[in-house]
DSSP file (Angstrom, degrees, kcal/mol; ACC not computed):
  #  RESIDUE AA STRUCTURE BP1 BP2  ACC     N-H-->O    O-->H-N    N-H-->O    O-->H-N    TCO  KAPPA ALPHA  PHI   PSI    X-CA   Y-CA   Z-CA
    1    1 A X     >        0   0    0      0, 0.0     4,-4.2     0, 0.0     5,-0.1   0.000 360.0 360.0 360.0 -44.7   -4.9  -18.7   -0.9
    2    2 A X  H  >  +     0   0    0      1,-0.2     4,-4.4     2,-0.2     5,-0.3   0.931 360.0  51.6 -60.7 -41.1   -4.8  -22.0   -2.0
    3    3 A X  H  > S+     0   0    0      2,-0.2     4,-1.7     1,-0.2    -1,-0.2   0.985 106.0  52.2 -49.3 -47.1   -4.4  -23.4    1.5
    4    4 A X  H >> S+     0   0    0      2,-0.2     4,-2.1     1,-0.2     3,-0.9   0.979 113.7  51.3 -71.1 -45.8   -7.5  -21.4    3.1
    5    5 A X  H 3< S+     0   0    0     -4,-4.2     3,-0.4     1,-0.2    -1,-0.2   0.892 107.4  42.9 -48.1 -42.3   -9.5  -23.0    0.1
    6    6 A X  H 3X S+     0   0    0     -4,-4.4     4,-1.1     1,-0.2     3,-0.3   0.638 118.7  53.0 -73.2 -15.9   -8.7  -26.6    0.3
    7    7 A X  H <X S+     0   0    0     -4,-1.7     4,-1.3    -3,-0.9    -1,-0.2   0.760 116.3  37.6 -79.3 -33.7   -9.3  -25.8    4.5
    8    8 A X  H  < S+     0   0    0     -4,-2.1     4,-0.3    -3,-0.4    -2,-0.2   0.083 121.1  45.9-109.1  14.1  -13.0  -24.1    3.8
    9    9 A X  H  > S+     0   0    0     -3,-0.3     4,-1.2    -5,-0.2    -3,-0.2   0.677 114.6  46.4-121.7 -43.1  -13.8  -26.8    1.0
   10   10 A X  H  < S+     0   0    0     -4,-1.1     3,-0.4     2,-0.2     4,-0.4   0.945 114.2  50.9  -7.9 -79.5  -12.4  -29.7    3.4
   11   11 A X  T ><>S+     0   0    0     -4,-1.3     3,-5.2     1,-0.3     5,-0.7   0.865 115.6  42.7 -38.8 -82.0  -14.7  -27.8    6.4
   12   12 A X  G >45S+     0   0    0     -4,-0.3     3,-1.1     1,-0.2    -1,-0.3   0.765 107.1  56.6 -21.1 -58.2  -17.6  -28.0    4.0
   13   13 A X  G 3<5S+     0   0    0     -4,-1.2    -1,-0.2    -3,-0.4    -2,-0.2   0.791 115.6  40.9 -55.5 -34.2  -17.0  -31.6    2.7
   14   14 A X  G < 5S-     0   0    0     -3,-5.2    -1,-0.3    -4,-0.4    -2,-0.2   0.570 123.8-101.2-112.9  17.1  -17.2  -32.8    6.6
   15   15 A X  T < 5 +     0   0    0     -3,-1.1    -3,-0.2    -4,-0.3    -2,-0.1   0.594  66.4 146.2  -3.2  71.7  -20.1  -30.5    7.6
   16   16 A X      < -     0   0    0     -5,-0.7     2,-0.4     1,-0.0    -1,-0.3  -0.343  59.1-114.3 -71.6 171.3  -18.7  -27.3    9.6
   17   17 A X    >>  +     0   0    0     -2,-0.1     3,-0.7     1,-0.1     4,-0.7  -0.658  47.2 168.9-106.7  65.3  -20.5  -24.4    9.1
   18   18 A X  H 3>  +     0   0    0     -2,-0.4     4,-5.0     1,-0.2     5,-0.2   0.665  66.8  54.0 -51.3 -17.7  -17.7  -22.5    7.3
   19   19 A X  H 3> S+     0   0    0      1,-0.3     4,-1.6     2,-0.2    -1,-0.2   0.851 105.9  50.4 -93.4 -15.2  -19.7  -19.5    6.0
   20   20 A X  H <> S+     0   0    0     -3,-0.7     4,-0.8     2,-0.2    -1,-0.3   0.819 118.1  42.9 -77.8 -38.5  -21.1  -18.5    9.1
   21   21 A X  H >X S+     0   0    0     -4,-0.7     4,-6.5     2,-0.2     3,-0.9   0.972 112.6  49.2 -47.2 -67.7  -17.7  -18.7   10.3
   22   22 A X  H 3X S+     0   0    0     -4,-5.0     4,-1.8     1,-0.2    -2,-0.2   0.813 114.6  46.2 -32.8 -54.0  -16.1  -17.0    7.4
   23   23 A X  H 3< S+     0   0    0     -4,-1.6     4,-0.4     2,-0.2    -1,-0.2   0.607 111.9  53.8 -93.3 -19.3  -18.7  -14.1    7.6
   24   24 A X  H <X S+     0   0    0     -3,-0.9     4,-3.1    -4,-0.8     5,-0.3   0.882 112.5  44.4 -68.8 -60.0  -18.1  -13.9   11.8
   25   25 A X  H  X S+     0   0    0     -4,-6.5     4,-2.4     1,-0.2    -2,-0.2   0.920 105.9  55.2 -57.1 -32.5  -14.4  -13.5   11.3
   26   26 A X  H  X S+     0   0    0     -4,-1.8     4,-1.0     1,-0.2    -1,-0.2   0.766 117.2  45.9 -89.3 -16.3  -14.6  -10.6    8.1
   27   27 A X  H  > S+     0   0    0     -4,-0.4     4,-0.8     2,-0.2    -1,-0.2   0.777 112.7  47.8 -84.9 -23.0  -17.0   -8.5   11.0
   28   28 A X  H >X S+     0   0    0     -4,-3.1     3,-1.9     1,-0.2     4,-0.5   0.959 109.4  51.5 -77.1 -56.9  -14.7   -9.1   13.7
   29   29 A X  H 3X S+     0   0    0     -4,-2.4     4,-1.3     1,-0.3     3,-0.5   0.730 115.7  40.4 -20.5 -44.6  -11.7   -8.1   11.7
   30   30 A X  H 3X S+     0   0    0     -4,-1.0     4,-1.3     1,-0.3    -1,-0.3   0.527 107.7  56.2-105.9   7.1  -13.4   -4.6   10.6
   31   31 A X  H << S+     0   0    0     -3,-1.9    -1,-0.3    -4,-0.8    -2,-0.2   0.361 116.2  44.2-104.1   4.1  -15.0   -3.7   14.1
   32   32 A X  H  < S+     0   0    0     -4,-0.5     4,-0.3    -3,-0.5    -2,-0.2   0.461 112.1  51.4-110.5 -38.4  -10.5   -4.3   15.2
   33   33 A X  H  < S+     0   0    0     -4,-1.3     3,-0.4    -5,-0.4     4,-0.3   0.962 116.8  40.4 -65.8 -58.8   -9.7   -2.1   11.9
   34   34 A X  S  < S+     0   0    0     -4,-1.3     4,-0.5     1,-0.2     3,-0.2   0.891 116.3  48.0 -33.1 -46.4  -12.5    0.8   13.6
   35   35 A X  S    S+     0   0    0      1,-0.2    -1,-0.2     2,-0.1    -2,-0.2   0.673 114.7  45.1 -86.3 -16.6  -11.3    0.3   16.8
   36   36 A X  S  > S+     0   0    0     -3,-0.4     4,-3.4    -4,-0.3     5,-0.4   0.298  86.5 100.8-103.4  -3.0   -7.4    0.7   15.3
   37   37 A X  H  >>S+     0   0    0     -4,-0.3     4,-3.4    -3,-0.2     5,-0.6   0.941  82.7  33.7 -55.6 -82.9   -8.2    3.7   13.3
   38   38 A X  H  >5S+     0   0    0     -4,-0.5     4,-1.4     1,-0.2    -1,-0.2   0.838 118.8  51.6 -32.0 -33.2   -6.9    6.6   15.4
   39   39 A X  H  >5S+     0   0    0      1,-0.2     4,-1.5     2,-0.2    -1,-0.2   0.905 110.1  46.7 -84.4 -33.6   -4.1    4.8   16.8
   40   40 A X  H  X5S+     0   0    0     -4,-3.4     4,-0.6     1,-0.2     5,-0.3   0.731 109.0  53.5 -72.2  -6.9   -2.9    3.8   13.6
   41   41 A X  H >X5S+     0   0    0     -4,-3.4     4,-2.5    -5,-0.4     3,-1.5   0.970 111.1  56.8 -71.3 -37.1   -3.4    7.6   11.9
   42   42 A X  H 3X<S+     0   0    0     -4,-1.4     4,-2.3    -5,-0.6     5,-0.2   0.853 109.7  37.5 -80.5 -30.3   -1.2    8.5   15.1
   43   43 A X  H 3< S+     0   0    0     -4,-1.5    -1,-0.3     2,-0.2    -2,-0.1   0.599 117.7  48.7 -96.2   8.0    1.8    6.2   14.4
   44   44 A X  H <X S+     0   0    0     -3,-1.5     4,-0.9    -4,-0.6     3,-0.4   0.833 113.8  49.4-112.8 -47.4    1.8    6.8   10.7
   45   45 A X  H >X S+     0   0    0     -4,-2.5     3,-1.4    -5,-0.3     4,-1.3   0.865 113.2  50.3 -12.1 -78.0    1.6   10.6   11.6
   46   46 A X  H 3X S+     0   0    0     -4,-2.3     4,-2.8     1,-0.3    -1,-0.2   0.606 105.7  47.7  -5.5 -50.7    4.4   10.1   13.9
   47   47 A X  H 34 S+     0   0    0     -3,-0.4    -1,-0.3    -5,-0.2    -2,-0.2   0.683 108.4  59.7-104.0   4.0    6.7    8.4   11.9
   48   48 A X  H XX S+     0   0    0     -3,-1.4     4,-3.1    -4,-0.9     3,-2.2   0.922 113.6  45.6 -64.1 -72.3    6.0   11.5    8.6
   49   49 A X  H 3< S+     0   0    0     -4,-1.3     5,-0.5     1,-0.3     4,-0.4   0.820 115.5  41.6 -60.2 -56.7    7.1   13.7   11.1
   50   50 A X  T 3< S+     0   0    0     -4,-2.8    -1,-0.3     1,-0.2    -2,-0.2   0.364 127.4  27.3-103.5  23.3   10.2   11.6   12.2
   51   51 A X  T <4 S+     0   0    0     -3,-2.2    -2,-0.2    -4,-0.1    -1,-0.2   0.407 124.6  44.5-126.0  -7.3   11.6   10.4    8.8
   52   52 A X  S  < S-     0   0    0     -4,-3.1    -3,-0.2    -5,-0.1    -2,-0.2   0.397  93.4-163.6-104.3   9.4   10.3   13.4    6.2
   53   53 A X        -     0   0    0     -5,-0.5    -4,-0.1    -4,-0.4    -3,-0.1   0.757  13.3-179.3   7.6  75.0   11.7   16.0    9.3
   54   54 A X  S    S+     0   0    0     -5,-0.5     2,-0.3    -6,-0.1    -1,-0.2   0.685  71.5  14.6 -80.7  -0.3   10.1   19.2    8.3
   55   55 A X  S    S-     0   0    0     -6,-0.3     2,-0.3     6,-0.0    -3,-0.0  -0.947  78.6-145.7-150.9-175.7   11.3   20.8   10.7
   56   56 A X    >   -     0   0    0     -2,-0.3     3,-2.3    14,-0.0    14,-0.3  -0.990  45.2 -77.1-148.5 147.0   14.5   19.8   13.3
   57   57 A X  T 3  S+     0   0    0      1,-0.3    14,-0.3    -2,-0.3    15,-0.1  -0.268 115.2  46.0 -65.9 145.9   14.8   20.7   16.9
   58   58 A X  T 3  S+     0   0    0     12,-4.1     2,-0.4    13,-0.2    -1,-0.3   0.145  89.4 126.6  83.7  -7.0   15.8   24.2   17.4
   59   59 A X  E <   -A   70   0A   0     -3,-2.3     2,-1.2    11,-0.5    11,-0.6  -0.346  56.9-122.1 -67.2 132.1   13.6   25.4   15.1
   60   60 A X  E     +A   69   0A   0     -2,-0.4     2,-0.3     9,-0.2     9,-0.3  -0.331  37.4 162.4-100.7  94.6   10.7   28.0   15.0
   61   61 A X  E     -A   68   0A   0     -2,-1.2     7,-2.5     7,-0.9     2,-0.4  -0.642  35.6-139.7-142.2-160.1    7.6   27.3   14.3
   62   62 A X  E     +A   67   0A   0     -2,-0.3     5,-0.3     5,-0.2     2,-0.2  -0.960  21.4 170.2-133.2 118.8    3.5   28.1   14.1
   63   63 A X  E >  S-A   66   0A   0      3,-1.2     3,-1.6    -2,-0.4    -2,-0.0  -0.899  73.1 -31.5-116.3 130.5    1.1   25.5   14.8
   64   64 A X  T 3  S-     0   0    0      1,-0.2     3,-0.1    -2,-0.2    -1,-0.1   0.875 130.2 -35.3   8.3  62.0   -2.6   26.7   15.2
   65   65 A X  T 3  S+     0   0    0      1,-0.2    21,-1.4    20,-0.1     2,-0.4   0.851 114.4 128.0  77.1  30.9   -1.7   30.0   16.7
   66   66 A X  E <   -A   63   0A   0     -3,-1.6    -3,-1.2    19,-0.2     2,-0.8  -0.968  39.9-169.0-104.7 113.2    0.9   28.7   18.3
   67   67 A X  E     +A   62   0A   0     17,-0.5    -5,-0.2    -2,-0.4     2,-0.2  -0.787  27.4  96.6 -74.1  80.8    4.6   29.8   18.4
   68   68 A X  E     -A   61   0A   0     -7,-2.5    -7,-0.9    -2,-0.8     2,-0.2  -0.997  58.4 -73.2-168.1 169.9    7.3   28.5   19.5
   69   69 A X  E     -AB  60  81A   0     12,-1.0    12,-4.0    -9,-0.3     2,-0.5  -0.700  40.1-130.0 -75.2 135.1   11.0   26.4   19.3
   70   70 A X  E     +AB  59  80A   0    -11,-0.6   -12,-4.1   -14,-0.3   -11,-0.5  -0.680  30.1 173.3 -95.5 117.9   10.9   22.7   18.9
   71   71 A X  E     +     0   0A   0      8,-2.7   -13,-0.2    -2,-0.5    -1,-0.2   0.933  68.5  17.5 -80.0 -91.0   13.2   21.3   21.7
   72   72 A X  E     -     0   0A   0    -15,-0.1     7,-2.3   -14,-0.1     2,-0.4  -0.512  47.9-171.6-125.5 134.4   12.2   17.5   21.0
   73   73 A X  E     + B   0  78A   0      5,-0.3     2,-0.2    -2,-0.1     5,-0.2  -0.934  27.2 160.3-149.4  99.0   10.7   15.7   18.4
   74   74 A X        -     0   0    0      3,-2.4   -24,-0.1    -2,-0.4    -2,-0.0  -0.675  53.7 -84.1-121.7-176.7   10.0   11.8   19.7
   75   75 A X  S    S+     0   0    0      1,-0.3   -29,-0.2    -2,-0.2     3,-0.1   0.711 124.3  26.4 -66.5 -21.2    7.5    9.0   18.3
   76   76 A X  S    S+     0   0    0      1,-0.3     2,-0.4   -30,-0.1    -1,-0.3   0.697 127.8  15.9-114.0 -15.1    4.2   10.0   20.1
   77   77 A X        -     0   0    0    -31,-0.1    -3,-2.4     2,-0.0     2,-0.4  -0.984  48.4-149.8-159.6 148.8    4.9   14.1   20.7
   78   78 A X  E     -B   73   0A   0     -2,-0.4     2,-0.5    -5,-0.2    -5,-0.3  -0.914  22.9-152.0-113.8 144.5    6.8   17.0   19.7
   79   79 A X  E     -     0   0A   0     -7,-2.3    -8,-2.7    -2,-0.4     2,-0.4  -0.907   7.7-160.5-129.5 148.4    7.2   19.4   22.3
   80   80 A X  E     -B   70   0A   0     -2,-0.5     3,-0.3   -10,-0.2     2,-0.3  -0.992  14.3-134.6-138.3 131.0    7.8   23.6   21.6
   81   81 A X  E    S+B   69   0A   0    -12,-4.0   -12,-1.0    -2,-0.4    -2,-0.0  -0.797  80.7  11.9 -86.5 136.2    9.1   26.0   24.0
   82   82 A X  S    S-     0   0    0     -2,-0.3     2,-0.3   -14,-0.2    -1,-0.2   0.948  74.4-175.1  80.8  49.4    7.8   29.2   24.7
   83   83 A X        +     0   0    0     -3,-0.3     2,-0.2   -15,-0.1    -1,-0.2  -0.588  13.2 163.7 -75.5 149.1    4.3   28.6   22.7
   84   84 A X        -     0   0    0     -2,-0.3     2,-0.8   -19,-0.1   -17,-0.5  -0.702  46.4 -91.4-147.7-170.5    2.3   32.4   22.8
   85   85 A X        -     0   0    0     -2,-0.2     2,-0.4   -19,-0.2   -19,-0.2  -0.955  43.0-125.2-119.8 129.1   -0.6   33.0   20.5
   86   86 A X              0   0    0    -21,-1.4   -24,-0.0    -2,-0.8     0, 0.0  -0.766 360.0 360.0 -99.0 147.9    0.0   34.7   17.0
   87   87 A X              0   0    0     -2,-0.4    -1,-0.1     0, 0.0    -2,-0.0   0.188 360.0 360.0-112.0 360.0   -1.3   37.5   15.5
């Protein structure tokens, strides 16, 4: 913290136009945080699933009307055999 001040009171001091900077980077930064939303829900999703294991391969279970045994359970997809629709 200290560092970025004495860097933007420096800037200032020698005439940059920090705040226009300052105010460029904190919109580029949250239009890369928008643009990382999904992917980061996916891998934090992803890794609930492959360290809290609520279920384990061989297992049976029903996912939006779905049925079936989980053969595999890897970092982007879980795959279930023999999905049908449930009643």
């Amino acid at each position: 913290m200290l560092a970025v001040t004495l860097i933007l009171v420096g800037g200032e001091e020698i005439g940059l136009p920090l705040i226009g900077l300052v105010a460029g980077v904190g919109i580029g930064g949250l239009a890369i945080a928008l643009a990382a939303q999904d992917t980061l829900r996916n891998v934090l999703g992803s890794l609930m699933i492959f360290f809290d294991q609520p279920y384990r391969a061989g297992d049976r279970i029903v996912v939006l009307g779905h049925d079936g045994i989980v053969e595999q359970i890897g970092l982007r997809s879980t795959r279930i055999r023999g999905c049908s629709t449930a009643s």
